[in-house]
N, CA, C and O atoms as a GROMACS GRO file, in nm:
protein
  272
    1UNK      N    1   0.082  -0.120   0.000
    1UNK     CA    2   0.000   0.000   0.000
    1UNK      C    3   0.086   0.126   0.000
    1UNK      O    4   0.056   0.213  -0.081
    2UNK      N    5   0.188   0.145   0.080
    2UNK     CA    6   0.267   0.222   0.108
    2UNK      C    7   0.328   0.288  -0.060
    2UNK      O    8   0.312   0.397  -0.115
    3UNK      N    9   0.403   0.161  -0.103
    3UNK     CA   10   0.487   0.178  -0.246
    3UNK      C   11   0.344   0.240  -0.345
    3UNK      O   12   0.374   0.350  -0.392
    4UNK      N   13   0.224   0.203  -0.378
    4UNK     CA   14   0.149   0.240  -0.430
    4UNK      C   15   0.160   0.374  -0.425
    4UNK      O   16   0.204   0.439  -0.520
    5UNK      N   17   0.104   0.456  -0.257
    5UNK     CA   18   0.144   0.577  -0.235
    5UNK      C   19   0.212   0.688  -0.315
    5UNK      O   20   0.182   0.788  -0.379
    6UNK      N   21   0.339   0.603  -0.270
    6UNK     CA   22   0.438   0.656  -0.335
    6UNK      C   23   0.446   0.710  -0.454
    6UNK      O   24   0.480   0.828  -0.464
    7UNK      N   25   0.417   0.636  -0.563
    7UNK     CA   26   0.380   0.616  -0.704
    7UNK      C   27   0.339   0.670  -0.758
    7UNK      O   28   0.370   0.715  -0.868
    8UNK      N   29   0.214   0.691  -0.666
    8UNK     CA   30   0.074   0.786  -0.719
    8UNK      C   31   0.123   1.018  -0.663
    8UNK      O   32   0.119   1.132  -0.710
    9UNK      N   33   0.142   0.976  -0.597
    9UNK     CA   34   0.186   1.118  -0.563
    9UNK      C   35   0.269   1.195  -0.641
    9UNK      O   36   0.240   1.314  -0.654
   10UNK      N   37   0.393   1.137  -0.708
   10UNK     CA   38   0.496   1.223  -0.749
   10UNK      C   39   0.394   1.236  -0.928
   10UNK      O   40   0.391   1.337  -0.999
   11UNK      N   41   0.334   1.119  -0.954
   11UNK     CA   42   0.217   1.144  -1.090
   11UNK      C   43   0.145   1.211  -1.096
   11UNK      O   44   0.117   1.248  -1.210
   12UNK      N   45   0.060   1.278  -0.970
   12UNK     CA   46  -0.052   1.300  -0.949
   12UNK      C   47  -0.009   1.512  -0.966
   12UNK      O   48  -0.085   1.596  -1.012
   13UNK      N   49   0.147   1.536  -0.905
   13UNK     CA   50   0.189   1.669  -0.890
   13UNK      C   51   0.265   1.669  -1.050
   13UNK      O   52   0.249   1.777  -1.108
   14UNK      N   53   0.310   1.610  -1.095
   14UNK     CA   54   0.326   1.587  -1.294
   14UNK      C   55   0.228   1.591  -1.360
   14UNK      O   56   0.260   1.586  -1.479
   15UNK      N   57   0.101   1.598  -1.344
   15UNK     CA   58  -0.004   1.618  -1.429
   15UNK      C   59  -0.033   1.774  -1.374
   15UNK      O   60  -0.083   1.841  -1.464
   16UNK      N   61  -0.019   1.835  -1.270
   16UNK     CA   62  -0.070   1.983  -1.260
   16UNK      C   63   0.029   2.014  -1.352
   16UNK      O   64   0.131   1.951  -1.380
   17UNK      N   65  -0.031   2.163  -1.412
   17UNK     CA   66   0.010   2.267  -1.503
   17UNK      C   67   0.012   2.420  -1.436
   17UNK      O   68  -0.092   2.474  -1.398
   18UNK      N   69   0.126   2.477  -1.428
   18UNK     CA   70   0.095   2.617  -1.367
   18UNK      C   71   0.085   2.683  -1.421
   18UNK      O   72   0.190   2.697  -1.484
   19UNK      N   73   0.000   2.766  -1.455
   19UNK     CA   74   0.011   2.862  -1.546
   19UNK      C   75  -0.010   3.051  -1.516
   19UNK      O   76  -0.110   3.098  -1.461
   20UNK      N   77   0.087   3.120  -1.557
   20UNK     CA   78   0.075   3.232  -1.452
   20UNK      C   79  -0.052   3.327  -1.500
   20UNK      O   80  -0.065   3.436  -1.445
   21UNK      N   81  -0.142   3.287  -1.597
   21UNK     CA   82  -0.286   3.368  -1.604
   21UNK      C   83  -0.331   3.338  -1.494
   21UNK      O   84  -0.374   3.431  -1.426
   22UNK      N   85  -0.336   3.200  -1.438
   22UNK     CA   86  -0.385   3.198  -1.316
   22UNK      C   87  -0.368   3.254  -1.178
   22UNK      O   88  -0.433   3.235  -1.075
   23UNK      N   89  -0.268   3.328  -1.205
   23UNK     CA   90  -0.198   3.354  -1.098
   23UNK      C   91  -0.209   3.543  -1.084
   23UNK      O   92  -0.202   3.593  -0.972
   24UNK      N   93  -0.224   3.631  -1.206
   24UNK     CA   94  -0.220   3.722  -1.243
   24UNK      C   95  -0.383   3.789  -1.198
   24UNK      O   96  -0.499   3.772  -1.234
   25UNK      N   97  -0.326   3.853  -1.122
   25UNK     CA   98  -0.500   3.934  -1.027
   25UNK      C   99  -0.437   3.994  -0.884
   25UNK      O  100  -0.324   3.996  -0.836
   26UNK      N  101  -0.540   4.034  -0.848
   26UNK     CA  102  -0.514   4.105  -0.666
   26UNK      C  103  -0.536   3.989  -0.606
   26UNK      O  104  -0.619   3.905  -0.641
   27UNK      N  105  -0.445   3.981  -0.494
   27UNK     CA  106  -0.508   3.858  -0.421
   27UNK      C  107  -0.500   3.948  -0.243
   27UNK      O  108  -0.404   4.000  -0.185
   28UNK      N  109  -0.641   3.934  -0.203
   28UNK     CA  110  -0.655   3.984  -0.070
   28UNK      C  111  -0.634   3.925   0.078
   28UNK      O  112  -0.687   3.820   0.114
   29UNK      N  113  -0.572   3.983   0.140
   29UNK     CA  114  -0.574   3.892   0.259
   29UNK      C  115  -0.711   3.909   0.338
   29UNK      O  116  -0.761   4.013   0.382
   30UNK      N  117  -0.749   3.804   0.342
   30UNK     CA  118  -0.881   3.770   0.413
   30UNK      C  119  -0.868   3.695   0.569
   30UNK      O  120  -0.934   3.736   0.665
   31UNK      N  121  -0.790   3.597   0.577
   31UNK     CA  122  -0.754   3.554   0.724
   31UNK      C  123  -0.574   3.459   0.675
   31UNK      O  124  -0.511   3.415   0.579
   32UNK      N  125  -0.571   3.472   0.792
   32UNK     CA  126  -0.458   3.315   0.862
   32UNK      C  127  -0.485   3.196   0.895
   32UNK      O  128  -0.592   3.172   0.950
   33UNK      N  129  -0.393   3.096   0.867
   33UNK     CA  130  -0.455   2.986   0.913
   33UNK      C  131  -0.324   2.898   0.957
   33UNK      O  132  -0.221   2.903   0.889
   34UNK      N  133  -0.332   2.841   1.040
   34UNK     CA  134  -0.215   2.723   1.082
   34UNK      C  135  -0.320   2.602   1.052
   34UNK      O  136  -0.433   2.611   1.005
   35UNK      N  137  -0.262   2.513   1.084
   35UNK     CA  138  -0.315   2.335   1.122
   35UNK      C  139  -0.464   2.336   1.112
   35UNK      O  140  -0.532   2.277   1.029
   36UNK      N  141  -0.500   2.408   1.202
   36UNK     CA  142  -0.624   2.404   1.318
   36UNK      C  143  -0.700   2.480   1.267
   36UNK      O  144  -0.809   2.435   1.233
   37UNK      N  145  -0.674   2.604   1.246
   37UNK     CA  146  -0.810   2.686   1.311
   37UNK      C  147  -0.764   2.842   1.182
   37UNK      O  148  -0.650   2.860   1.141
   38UNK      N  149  -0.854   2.907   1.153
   38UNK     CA  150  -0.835   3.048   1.060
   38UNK      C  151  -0.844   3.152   1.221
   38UNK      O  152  -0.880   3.150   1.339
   39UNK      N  153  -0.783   3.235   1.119
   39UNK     CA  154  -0.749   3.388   1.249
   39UNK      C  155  -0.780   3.536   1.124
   39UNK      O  156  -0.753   3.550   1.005
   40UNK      N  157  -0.840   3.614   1.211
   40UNK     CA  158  -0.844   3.732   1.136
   40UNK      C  159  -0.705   3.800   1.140
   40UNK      O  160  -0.612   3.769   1.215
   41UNK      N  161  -0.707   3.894   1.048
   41UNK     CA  162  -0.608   3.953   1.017
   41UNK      C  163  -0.616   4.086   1.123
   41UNK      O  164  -0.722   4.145   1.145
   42UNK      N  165  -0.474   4.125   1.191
   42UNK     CA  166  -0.492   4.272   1.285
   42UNK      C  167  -0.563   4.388   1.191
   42UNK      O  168  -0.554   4.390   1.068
   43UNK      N  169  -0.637   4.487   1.273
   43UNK     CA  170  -0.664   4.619   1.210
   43UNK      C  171  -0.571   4.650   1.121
   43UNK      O  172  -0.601   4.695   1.011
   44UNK      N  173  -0.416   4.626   1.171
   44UNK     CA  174  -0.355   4.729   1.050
   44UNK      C  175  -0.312   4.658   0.915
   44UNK      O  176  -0.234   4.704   0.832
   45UNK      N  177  -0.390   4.518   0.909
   45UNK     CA  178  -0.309   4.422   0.784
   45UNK      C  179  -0.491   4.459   0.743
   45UNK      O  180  -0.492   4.528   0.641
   46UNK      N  181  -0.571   4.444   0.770
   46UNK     CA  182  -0.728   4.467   0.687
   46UNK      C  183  -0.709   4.542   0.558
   46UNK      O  184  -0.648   4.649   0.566
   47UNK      N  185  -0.744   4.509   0.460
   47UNK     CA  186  -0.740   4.545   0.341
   47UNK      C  187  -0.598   4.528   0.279
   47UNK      O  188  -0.574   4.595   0.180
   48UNK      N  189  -0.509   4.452   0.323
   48UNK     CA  190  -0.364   4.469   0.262
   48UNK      C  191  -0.391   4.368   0.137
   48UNK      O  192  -0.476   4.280   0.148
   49UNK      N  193  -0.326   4.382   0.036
   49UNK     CA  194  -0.328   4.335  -0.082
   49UNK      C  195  -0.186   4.309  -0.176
   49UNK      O  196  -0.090   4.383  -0.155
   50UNK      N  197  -0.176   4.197  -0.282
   50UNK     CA  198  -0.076   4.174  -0.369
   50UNK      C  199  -0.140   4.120  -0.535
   50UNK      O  200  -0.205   4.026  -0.580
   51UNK      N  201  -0.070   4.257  -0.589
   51UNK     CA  202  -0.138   4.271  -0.714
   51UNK      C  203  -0.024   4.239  -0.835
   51UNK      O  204   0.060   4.314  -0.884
   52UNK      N  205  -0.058   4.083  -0.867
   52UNK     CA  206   0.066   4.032  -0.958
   52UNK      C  207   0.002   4.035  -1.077
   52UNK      O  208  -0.096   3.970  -1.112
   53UNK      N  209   0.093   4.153  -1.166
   53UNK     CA  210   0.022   4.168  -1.330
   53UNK      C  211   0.106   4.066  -1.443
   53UNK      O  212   0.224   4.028  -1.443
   54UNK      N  213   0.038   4.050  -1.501
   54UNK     CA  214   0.127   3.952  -1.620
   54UNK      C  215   0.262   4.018  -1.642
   54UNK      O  216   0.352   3.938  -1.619
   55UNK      N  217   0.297   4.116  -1.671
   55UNK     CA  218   0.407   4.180  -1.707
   55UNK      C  219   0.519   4.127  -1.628
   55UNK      O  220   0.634   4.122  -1.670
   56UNK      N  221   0.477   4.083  -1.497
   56UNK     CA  222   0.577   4.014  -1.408
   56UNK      C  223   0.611   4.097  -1.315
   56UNK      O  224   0.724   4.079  -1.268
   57UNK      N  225   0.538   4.196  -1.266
   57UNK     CA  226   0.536   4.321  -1.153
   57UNK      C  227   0.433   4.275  -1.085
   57UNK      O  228   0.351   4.186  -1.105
   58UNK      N  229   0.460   4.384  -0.968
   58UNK     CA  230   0.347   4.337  -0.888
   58UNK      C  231   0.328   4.466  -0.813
   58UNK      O  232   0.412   4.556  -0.810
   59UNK      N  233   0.186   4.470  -0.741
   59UNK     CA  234   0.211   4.607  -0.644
   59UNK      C  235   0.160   4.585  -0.520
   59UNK      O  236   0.050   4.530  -0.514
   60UNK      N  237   0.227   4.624  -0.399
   60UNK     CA  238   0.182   4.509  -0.268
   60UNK      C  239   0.129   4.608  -0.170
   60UNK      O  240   0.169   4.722  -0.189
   61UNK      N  241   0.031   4.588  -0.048
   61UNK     CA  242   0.027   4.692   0.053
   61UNK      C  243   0.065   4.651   0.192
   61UNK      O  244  -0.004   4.688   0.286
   62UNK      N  245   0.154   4.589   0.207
   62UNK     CA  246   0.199   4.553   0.311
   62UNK      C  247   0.184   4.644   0.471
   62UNK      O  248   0.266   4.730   0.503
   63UNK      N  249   0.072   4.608   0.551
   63UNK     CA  250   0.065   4.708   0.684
   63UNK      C  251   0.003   4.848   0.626
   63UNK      O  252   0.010   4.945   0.702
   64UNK      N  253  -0.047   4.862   0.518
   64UNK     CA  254  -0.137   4.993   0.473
   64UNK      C  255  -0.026   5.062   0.394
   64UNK      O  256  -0.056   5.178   0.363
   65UNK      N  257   0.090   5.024   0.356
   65UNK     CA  258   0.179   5.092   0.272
   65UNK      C  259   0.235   5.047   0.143
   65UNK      O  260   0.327   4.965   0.143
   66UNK      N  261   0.190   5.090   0.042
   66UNK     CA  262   0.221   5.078  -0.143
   66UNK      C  263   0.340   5.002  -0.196
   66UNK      O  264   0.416   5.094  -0.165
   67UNK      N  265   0.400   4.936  -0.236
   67UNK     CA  266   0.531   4.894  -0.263
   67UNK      C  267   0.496   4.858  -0.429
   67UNK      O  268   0.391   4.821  -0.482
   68UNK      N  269   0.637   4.885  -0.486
   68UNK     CA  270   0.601   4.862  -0.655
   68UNK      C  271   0.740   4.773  -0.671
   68UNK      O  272   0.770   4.725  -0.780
   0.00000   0.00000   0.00000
């Protein structure tokens, strides 16, 4: 069962495709999460954002402040 495992996993991450359209958008922080459990984000991370454009830039707000 184990060797099966095995087998199947390293096939299973060879058939994903990454592709960076997918990847190209704002992405918001909404919460945290470890193991267990989601956590809100502090007052001063609320609304922080990372905006990766195709061009291969990005524009980030890390703690309420702009970065290019």
């Amino acid at each position: 069962m184990v060797f099966f495992l095995l087998v199947m996993v390293p096939t299973f991450a060879i058939g994903q495709k990454l592709d960076a359209n997918n990847l190209t958008r704002t992405w918001y922080l909404d919460k945290y999460s470890d193991e267990e459990q989601y956590y809100a984000p502090p007052k001063k991370e609320i609304g922080d954002y990372l905006d990766l454009r195709a061009d291969k830039t990005y524009v980030s707000t890390p703690m309420g402040n702009t970065w290019n």
